[in-house]
DOVO-675402 format. One record per residue: residue in one letter; chain; x, y, z of N, C-alpha, C in turn. Coordinates in pm, whole numbers. Example, Ala and Ser with C-alpha at 12.3 -4.5 7.8 and 13.67 -1.06 7.14 Angstrom:
<nodes>
@res = a; chain = A; n.xx = 1319; n.yy = -569; n.zz = 780; ca.xx = 1230; ca.yy = -450; ca.zz = 780; c.xx = 1320; c.yy = -330; c.zz = 780
@res = s; chain = A; n.xx = 1285; n.yy = -225; n.zz = 708; ca.xx = 1367; ca.yy = -106; ca.zz = 714; c.xx = 1290; c.yy = 3; c.zz = 787
</nodes>
This chain:
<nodes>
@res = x; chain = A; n.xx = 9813; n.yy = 9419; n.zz = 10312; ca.xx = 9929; ca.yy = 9340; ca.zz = 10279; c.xx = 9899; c.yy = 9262; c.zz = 10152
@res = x; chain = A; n.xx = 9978; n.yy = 9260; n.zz = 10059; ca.xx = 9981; ca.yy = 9209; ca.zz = 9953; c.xx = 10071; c.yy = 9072; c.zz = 9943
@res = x; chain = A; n.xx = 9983; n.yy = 8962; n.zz = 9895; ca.xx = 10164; ca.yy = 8826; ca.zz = 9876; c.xx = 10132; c.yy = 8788; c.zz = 9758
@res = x; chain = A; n.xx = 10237; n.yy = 8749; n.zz = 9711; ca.xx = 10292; ca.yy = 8757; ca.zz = 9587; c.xx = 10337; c.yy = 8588; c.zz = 9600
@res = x; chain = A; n.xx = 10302; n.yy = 8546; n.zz = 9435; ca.xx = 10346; ca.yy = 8408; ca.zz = 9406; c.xx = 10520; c.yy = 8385; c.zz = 9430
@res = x; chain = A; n.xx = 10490; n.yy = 8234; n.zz = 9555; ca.xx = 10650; ca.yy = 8195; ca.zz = 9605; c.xx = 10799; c.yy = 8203; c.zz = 9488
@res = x; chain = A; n.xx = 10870; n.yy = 8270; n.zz = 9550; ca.xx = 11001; ca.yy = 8262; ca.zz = 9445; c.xx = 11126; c.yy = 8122; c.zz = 9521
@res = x; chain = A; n.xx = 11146; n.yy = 8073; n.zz = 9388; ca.xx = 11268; ca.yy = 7948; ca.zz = 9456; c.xx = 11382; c.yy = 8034; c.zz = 9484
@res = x; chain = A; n.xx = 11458; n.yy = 7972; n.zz = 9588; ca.xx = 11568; ca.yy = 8040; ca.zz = 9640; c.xx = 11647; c.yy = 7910; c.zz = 9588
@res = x; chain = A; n.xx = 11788; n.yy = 7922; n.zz = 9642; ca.xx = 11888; ca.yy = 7807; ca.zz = 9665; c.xx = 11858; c.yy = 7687; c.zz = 9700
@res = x; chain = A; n.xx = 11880; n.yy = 7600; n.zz = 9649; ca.xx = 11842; ca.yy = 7493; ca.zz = 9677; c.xx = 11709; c.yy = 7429; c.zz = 9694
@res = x; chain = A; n.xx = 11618; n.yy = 7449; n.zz = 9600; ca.xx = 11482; ca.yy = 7432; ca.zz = 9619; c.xx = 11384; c.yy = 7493; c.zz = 9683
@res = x; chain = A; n.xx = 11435; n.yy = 7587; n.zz = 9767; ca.xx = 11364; ca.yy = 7629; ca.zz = 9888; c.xx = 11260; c.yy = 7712; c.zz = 9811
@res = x; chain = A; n.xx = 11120; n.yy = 7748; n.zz = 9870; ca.xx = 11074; ca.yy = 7843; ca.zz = 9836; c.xx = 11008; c.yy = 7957; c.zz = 9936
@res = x; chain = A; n.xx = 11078; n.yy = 8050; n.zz = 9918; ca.xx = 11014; ca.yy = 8166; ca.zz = 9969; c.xx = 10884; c.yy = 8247; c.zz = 9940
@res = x; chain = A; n.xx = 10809; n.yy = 8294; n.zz = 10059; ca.xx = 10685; ca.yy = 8375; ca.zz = 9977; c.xx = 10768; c.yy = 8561; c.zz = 9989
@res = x; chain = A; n.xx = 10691; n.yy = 8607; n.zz = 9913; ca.xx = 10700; ca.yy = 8759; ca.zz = 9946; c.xx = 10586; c.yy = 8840; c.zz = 9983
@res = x; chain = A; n.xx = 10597; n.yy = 8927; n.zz = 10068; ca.xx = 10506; ca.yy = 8978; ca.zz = 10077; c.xx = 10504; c.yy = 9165; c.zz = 10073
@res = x; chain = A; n.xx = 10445; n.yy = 9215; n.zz = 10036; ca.xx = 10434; ca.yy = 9379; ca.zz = 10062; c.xx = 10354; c.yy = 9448; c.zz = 10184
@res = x; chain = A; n.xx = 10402; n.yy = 9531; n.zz = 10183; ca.xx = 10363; ca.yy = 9583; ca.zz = 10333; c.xx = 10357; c.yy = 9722; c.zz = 10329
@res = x; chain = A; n.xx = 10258; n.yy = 9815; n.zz = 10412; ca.xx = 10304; ca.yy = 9925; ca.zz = 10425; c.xx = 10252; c.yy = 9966; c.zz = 10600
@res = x; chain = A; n.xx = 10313; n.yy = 10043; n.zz = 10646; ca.xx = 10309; ca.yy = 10063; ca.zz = 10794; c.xx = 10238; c.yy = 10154; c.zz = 10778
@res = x; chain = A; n.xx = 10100; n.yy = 10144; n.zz = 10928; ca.xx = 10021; ca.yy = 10232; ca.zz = 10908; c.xx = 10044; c.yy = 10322; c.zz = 11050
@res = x; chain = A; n.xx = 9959; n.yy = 10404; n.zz = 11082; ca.xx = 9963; ca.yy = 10472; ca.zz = 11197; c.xx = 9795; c.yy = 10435; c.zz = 11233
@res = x; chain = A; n.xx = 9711; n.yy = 10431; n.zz = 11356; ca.xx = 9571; ca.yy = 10411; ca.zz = 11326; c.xx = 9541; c.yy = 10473; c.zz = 11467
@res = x; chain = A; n.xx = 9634; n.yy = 10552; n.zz = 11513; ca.xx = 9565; ca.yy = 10640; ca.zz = 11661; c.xx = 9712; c.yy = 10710; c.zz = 11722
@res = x; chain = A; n.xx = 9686; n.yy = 10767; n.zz = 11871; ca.xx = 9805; ca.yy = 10830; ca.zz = 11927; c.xx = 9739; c.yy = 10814; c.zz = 12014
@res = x; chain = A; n.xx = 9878; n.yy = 10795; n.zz = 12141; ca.xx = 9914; ca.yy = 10802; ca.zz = 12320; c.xx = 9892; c.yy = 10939; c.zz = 12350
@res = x; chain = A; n.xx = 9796; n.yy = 10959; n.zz = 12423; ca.xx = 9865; ca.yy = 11121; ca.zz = 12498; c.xx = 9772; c.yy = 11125; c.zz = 12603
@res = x; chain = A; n.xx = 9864; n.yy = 11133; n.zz = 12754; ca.xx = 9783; ca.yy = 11119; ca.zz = 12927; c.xx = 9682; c.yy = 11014; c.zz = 12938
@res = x; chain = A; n.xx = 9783; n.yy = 10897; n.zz = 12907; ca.xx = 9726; ca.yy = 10810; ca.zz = 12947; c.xx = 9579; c.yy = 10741; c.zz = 12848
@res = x; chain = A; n.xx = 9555; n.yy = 10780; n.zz = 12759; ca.xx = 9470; ca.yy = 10719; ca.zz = 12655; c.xx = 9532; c.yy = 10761; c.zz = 12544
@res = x; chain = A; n.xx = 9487; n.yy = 10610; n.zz = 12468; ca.xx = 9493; ca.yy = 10577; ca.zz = 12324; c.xx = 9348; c.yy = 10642; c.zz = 12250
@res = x; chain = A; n.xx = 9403; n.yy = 10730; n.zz = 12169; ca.xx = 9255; ca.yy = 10765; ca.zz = 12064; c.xx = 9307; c.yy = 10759; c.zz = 11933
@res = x; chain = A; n.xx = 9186; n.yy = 10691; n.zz = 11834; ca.xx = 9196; ca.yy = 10630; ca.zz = 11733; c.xx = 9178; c.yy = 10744; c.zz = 11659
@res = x; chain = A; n.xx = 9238; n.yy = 10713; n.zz = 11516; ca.xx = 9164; ca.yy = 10784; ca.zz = 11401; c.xx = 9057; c.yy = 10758; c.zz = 11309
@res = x; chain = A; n.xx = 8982; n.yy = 10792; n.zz = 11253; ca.xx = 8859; ca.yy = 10751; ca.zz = 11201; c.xx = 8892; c.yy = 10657; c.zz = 11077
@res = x; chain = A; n.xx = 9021; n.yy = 10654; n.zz = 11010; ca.xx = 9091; ca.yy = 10620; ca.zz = 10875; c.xx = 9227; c.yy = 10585; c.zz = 10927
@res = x; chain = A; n.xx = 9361; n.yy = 10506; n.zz = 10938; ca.xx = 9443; ca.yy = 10507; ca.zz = 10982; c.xx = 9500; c.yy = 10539; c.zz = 10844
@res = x; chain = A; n.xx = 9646; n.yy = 10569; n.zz = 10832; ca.xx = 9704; ca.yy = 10733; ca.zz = 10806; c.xx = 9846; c.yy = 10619; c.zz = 10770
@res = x; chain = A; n.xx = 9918; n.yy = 10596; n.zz = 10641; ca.xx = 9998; ca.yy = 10593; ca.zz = 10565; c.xx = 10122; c.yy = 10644; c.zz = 10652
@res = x; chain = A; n.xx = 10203; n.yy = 10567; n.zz = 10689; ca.xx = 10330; ca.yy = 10652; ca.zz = 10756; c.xx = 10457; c.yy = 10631; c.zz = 10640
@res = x; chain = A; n.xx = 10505; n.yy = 10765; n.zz = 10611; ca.xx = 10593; ca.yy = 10743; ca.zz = 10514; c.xx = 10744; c.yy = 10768; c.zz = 10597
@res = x; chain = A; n.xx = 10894; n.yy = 10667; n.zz = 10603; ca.xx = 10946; ca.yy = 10671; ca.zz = 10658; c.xx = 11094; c.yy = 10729; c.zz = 10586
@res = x; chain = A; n.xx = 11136; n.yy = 10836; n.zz = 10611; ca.xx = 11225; ca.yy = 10895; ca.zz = 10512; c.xx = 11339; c.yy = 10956; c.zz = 10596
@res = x; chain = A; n.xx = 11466; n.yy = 10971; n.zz = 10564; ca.xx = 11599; ca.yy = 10999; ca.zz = 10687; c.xx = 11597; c.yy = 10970; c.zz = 10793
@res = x; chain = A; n.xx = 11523; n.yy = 10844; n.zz = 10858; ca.xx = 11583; ca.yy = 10815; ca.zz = 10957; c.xx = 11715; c.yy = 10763; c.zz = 11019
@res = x; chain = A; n.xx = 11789; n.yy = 10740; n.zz = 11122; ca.xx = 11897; ca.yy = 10738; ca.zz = 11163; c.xx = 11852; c.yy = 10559; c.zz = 11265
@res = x; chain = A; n.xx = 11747; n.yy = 10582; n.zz = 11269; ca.xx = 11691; ca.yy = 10485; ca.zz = 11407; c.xx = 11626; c.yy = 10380; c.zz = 11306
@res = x; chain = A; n.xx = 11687; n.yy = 10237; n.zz = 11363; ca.xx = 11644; ca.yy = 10120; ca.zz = 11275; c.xx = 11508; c.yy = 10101; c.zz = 11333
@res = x; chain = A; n.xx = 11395; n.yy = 10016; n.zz = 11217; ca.xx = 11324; ca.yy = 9974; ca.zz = 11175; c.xx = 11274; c.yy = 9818; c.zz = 11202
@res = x; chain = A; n.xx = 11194; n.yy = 9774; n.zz = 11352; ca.xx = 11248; ca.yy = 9616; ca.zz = 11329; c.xx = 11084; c.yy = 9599; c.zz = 11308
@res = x; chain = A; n.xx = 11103; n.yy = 9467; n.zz = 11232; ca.xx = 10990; ca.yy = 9375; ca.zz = 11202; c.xx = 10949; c.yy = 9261; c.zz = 11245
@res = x; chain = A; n.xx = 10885; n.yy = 9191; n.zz = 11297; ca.xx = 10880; ca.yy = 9049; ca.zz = 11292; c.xx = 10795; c.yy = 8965; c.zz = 11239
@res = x; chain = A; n.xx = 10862; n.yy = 8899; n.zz = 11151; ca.xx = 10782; ca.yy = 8796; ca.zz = 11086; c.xx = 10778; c.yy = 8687; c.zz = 11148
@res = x; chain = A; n.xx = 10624; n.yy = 8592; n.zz = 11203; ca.xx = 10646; ca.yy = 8449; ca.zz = 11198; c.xx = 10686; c.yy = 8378; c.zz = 11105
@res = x; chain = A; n.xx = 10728; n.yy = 8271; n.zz = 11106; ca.xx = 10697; ca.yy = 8193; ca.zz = 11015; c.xx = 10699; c.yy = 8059; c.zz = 11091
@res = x; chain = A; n.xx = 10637; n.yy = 7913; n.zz = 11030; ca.xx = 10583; ca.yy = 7836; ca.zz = 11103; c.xx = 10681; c.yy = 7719; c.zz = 10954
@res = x; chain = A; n.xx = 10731; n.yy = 7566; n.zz = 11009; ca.xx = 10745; ca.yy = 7490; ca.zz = 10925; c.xx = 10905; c.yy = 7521; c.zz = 10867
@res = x; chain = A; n.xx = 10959; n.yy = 7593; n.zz = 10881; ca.xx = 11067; ca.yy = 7612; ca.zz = 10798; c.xx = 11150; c.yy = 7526; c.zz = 10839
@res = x; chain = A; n.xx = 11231; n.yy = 7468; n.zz = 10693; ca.xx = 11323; ca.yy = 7378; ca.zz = 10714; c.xx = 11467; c.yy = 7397; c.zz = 10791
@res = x; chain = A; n.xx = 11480; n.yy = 7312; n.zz = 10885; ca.xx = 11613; ca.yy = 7363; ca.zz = 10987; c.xx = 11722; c.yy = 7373; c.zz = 10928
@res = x; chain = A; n.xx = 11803; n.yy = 7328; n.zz = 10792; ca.xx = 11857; ca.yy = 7368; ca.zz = 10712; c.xx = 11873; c.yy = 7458; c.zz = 10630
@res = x; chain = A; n.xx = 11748; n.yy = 7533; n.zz = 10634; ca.xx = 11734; ca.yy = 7680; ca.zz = 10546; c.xx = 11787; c.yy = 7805; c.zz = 10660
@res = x; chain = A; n.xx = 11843; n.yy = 7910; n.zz = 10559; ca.xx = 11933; ca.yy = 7993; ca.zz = 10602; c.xx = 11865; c.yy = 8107; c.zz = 10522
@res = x; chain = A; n.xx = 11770; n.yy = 8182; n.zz = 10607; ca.xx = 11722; ca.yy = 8308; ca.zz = 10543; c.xx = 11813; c.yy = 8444; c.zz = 10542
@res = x; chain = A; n.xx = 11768; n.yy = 8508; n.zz = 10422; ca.xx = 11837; ca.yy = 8641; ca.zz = 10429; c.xx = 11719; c.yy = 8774; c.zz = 10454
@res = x; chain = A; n.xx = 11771; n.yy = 8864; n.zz = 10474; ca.xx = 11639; ca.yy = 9010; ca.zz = 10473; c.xx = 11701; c.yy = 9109; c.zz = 10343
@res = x; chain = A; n.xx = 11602; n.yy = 9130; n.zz = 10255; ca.xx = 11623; ca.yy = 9171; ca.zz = 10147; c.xx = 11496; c.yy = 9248; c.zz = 10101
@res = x; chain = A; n.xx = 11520; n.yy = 9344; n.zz = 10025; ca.xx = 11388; ca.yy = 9426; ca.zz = 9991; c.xx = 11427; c.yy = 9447; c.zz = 9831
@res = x; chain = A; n.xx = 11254; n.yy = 9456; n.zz = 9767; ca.xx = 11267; ca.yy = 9478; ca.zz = 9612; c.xx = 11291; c.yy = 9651; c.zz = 9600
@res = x; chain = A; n.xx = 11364; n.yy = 9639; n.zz = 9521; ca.xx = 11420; ca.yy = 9787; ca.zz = 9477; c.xx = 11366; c.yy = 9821; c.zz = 9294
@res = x; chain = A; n.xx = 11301; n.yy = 9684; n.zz = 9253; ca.xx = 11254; ca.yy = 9730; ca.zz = 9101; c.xx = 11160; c.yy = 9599; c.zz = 9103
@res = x; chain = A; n.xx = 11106; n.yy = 9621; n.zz = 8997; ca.xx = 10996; ca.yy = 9545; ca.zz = 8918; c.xx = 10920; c.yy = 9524; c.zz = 8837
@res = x; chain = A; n.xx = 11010; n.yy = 9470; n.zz = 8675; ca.xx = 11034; ca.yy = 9482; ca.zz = 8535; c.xx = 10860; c.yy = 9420; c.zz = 8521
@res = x; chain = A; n.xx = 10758; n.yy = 9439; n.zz = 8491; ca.xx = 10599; ca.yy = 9406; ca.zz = 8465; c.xx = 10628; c.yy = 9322; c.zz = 8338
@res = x; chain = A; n.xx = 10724; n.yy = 9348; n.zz = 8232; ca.xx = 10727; ca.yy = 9286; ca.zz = 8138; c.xx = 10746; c.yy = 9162; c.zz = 8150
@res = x; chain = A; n.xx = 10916; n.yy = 9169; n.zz = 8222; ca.xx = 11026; ca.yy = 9057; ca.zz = 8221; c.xx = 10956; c.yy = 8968; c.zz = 8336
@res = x; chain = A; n.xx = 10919; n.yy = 8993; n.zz = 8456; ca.xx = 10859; ca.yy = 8926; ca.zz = 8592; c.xx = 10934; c.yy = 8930; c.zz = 8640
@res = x; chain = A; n.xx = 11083; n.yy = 9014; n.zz = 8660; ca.xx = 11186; ca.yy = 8951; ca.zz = 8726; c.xx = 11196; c.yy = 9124; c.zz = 8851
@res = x; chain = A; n.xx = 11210; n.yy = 9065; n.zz = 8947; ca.xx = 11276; ca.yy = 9134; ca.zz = 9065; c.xx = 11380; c.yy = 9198; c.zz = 9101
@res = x; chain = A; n.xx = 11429; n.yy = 9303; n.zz = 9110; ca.xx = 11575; ca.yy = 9357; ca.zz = 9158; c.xx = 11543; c.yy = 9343; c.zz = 9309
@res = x; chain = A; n.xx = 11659; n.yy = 9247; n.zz = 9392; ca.xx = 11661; ca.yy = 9317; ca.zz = 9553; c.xx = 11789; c.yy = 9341; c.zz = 9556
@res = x; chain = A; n.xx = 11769; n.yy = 9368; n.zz = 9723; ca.xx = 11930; ca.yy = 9455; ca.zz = 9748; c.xx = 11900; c.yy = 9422; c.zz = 9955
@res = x; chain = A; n.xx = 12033; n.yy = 9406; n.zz = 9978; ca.xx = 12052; ca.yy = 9386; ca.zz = 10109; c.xx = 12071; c.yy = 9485; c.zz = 10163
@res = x; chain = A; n.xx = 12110; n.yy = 9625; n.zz = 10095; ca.xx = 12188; ca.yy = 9748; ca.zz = 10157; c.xx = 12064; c.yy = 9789; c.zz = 10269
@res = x; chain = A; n.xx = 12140; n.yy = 9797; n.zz = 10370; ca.xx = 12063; ca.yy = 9837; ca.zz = 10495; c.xx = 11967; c.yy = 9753; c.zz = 10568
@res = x; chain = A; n.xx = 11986; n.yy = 9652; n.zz = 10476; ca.xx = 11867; ca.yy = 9531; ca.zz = 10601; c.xx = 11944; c.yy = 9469; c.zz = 10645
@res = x; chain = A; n.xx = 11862; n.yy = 9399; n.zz = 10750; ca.xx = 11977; ca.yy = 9323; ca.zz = 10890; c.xx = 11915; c.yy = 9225; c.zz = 10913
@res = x; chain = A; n.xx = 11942; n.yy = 9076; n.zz = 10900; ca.xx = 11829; ca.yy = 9033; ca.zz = 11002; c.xx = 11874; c.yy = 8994; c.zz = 11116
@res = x; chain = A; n.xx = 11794; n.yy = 9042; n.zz = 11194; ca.xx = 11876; ca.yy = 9022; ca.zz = 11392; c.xx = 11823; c.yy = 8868; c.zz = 11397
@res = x; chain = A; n.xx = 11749; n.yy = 8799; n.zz = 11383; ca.xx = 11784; ca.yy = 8673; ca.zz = 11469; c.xx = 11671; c.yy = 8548; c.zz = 11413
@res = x; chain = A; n.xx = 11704; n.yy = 8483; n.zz = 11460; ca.xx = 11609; ca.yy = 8358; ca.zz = 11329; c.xx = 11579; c.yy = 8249; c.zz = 11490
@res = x; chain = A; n.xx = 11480; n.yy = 8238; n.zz = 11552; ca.xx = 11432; ca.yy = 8147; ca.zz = 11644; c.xx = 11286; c.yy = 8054; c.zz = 11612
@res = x; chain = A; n.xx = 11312; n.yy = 7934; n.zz = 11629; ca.xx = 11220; ca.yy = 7864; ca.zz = 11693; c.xx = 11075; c.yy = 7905; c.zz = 11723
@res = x; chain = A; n.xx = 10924; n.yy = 7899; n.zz = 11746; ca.xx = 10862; ca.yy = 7962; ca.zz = 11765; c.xx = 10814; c.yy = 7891; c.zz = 11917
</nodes>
């Protein structure tokens, strides 16, 4: 996992970002789990079946109103970010 220096949102707030990639690191089959020696890059492409995540987070202000958003570009020159909401959801924002 990679994090990346906090970006200000609305109103002062600051968000961190972070990168991620989902791994695979074994398989189920009759009753045992066996590992792989290297866990294995899962690349996720036409699926139909959502994707959930959960992030903690600890401290957040009860007035802040998060969104789920993913980078879709990233100008190296400019520093600046393209995101996009298309297809993220966020199901639910609780208390820990």
């Amino acid at each position: 996992m990679i994090e990346y220096p906090p970006v200000e949102g609305p109103q002062g707030t600051l968000a961190k970002v972070i990168d991620y990639e989902i791994l695979e690191v074994g398989y189920y089959e009759n009753n045992e789990v066996s590992y792989f020696t290297e866990p294995k890059t899962v690349n996720i492409t036409q699926t139909t079946s959502p994707i959930e995540i959960t992030i903690e987070v600890s401290n957040m202000h009860p007035e802040y109103s998060p969104v789920c958003v993913y980078a879709t570009a990233f100008n190296e020159t400019t520093g600046i970010t393209t995101w996009s909401e298309e297809g993220c959801e966020l199901g639910s924002v609780s208390d820990a």
